[in-house]
ChimeraX commands (.cxc) that place a marker at each C-alpha (Angstrom):
marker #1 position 0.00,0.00,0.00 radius 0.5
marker #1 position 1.56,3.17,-0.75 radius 0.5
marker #1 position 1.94,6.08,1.72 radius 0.5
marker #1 position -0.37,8.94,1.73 radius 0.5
marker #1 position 1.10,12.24,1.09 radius 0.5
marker #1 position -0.94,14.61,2.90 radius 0.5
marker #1 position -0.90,18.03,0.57 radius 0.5
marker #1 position -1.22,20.82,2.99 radius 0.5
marker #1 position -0.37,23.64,0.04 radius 0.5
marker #1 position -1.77,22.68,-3.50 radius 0.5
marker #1 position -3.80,24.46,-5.74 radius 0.5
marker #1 position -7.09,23.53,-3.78 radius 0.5
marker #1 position -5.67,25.17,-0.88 radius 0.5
marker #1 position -3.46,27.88,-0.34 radius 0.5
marker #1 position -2.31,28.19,3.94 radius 0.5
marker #1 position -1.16,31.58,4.63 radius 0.5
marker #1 position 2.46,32.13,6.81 radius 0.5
marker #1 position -0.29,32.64,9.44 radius 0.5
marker #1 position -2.05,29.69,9.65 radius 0.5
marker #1 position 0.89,27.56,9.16 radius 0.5
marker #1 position 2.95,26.32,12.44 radius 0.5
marker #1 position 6.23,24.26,12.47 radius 0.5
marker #1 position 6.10,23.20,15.64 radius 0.5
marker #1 position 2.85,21.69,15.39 radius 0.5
marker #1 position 3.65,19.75,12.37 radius 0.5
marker #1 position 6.82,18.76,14.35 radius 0.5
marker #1 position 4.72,17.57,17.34 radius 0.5
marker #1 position 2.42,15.82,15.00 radius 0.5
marker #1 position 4.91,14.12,13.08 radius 0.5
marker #1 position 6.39,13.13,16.16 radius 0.5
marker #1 position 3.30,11.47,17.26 radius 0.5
marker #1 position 2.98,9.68,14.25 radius 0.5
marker #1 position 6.18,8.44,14.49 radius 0.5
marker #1 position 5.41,7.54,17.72 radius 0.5
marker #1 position 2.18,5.90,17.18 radius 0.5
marker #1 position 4.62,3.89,14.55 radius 0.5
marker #1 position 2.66,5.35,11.79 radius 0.5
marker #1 position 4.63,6.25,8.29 radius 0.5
marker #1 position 3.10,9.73,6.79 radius 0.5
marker #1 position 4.75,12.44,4.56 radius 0.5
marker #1 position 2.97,16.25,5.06 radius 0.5
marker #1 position 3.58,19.09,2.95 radius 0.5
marker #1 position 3.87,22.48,3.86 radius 0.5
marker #1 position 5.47,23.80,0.19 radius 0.5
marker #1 position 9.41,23.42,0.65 radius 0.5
marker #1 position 9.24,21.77,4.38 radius 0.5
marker #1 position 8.31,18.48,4.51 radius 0.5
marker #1 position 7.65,16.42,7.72 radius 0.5
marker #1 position 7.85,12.50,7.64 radius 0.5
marker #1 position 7.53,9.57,10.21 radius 0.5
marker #1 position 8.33,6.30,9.74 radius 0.5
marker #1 position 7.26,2.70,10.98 radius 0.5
marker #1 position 9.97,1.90,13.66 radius 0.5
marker #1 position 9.80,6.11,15.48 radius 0.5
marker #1 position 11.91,8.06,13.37 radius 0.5
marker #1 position 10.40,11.79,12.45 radius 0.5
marker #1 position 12.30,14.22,10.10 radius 0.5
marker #1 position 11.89,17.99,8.84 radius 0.5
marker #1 position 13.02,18.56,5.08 radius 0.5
marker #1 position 13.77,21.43,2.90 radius 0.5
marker #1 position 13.36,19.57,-0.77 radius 0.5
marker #1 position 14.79,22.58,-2.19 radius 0.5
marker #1 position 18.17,22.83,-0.56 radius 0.5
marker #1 position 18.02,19.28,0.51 radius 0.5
marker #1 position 18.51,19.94,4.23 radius 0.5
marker #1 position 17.32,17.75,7.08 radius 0.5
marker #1 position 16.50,17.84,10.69 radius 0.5
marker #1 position 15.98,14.96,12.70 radius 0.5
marker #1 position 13.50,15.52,15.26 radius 0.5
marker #1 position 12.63,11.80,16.73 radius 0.5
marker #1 position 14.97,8.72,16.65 radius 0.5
marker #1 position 13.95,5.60,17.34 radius 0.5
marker #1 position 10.72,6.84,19.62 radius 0.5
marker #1 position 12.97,9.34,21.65 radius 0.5
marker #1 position 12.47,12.82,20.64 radius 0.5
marker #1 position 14.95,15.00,19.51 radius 0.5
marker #1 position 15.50,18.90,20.32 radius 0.5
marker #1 position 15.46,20.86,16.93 radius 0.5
marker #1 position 16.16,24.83,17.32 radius 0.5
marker #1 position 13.13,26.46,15.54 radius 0.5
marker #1 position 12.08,29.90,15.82 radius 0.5
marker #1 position 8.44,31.01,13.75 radius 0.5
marker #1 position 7.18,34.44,13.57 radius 0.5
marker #1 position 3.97,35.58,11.54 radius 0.5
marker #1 position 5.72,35.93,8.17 radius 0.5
marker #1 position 9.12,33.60,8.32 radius 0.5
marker #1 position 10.75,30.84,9.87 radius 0.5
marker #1 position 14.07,29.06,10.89 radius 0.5
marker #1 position 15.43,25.85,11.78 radius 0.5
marker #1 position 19.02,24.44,13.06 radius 0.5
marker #1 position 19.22,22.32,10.11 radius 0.5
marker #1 position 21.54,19.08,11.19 radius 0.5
marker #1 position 22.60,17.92,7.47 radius 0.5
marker #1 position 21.82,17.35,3.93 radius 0.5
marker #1 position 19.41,14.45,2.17 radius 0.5
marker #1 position 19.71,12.59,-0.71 radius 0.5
marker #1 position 17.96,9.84,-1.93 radius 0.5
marker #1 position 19.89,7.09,-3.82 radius 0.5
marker #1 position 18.38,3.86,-4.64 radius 0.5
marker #1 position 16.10,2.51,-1.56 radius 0.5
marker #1 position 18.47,4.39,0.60 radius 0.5
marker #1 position 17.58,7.65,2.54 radius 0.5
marker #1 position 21.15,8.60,3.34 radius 0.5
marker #1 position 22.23,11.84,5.69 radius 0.5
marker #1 position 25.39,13.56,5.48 radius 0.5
marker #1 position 25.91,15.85,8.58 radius 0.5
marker #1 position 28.00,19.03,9.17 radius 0.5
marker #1 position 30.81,16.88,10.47 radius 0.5
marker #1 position 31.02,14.93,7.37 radius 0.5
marker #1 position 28.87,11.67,8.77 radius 0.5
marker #1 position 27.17,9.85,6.56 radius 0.5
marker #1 position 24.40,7.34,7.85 radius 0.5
marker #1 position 21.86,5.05,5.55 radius 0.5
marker #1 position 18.75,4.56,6.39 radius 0.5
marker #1 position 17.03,1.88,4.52 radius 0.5
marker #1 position 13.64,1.29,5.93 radius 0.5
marker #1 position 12.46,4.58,4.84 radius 0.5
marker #1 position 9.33,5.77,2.69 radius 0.5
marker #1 position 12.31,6.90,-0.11 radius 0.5
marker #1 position 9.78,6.18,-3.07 radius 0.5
marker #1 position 7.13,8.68,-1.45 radius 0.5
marker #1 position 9.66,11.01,-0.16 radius 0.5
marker #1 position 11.11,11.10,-3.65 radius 0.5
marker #1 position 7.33,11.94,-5.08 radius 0.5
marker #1 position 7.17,14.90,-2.91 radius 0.5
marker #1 position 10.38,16.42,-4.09 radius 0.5
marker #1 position 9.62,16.34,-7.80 radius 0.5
marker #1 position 5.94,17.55,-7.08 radius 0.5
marker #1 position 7.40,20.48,-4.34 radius 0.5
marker #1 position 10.28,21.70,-7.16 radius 0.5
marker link #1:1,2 radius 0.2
marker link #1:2,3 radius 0.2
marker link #1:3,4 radius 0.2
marker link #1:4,5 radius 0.2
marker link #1:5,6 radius 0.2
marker link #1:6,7 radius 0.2
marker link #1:7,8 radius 0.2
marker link #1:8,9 radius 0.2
marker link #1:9,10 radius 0.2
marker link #1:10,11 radius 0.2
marker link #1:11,12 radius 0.2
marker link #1:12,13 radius 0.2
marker link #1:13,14 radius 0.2
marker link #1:14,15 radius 0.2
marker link #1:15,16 radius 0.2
marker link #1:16,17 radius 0.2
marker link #1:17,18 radius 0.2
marker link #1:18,19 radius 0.2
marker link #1:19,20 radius 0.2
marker link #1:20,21 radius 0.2
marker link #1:21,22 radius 0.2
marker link #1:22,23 radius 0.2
marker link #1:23,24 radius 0.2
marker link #1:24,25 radius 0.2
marker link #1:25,26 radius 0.2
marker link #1:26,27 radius 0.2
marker link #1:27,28 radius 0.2
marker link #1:28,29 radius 0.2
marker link #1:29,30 radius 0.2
marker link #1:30,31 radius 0.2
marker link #1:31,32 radius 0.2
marker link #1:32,33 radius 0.2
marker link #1:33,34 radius 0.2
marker link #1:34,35 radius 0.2
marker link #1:35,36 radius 0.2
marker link #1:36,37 radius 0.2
marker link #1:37,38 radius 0.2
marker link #1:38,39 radius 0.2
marker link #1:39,40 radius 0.2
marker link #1:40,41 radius 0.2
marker link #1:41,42 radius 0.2
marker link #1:42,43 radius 0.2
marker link #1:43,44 radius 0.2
marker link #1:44,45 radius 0.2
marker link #1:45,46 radius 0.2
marker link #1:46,47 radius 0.2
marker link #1:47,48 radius 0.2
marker link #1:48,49 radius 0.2
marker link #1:49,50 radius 0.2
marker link #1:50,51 radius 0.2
marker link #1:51,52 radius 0.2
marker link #1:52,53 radius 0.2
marker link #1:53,54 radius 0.2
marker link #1:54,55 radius 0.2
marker link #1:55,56 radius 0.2
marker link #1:56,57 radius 0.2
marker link #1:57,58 radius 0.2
marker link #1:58,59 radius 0.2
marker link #1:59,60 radius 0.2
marker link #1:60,61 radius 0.2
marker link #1:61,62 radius 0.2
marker link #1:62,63 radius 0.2
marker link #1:63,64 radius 0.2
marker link #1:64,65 radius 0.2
marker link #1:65,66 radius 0.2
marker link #1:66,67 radius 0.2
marker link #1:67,68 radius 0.2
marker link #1:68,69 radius 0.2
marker link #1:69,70 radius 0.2
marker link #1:70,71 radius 0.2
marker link #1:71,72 radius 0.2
marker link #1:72,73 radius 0.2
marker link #1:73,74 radius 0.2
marker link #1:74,75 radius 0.2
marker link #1:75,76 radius 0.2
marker link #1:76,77 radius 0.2
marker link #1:77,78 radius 0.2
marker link #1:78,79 radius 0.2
marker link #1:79,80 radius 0.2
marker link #1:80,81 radius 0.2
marker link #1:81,82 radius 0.2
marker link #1:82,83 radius 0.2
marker link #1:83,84 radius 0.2
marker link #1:84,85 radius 0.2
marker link #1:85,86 radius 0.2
marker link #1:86,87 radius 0.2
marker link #1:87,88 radius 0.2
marker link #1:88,89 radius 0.2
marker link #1:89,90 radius 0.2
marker link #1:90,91 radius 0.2
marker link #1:91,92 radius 0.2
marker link #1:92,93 radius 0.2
marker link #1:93,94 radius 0.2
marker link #1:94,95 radius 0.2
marker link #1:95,96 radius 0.2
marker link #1:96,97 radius 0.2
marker link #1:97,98 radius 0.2
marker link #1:98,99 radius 0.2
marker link #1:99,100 radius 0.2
marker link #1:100,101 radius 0.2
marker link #1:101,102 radius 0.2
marker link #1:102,103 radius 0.2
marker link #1:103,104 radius 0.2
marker link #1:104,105 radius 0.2
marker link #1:105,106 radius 0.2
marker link #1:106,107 radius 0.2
marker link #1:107,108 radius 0.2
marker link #1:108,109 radius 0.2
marker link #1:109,110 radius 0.2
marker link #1:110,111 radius 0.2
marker link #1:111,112 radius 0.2
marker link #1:112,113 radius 0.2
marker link #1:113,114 radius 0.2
marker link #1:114,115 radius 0.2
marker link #1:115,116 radius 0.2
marker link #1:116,117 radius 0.2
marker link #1:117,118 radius 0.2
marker link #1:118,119 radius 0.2
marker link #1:119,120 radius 0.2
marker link #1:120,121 radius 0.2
marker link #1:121,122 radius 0.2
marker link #1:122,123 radius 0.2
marker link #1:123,124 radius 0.2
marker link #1:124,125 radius 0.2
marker link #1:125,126 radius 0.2
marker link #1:126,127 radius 0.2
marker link #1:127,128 radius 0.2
marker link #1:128,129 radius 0.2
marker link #1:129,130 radius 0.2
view
C-alpha cells in the first residue's frame, strides 16, 4: 500500500504564513512516528515524515537539508524559531535519496543510511514540491 502524502499547500488550498505552524507539524509528526505510523505532510518546501519503527524528520526539498527531530521513539530537540511571516530551523545535514536508501550527510562529514524509509514517497514529494 503506498503512503499517503498529505498536501497541505496545493492548488485547492493555499495556507497563509499565518495559519501555518512548524512546531505543530513537528509535534504531530512526532506522534505519528510515535504511534509507529509512516506519513509524509507538505507544507510547500518543508516536509515532515515519520516512519514505521519512530523516526520523524523535517526537510527542505529545495536545498536538501534535514532535521531529525525523533529517533527511534525518543524525541529530539530541533532549534526552531516562527514568527507571523518567516521561519528558521538548526538544520543538522543534507538528504539525498539514492536507490532505496535515505542517506544523511551531517555538518561533520557523517554519513548514515537509512534503509527502511518511505524513499519512493519522499522522492514523489520532491519532484511535485520543485
Amino acid at each position: 500500500m503506498p503512503l499517503p502524502i498529505y498536501f497541505i499547500i496545493a492548488s485547492r488550498r493555499i495556507v497563509t504564513r499565518q495559519e501555518m505552524c512548524i512546531a505543530d507539524e513537528v509535534e504531530h509528526i512526532r506522534a505519528c512516528a510515535a504511534a509507529g505510523e509512516s506519513h509524509i505532510v507538505m507544507l510547500g518546501s518543508p516536509v515532515f515524515f515519520s516512519t514505521e519503527t519512530g523516526d520523524a524528520w523535517l526537510l527542505d526539498l529545495h536545498d536538501r537539508l534535514a532535521a531529525c527531530v525523533m529517533s527511534d521513539g525518543q524525541p529530539l530537540a530541533v532549534a526552531i524559531t516562527e514568527t507571523e511571516t518567516n521561519f528558521s530551523i538548526a538544520w543538522s545535514g543534507h538528504y539525498a535519496v539514492r536507490g532505496s536508501a535515505f542517506v544523511i550527510t551531517e555538518a561533520s562529514g557523517r554519513i548514515t543510511a537509512y534503509g527502511d524509509y518511505p524513499v519512493q514517497a519522499i522522492a514523489r514529494a520532491s519532484r511535485s514540491a520543485l
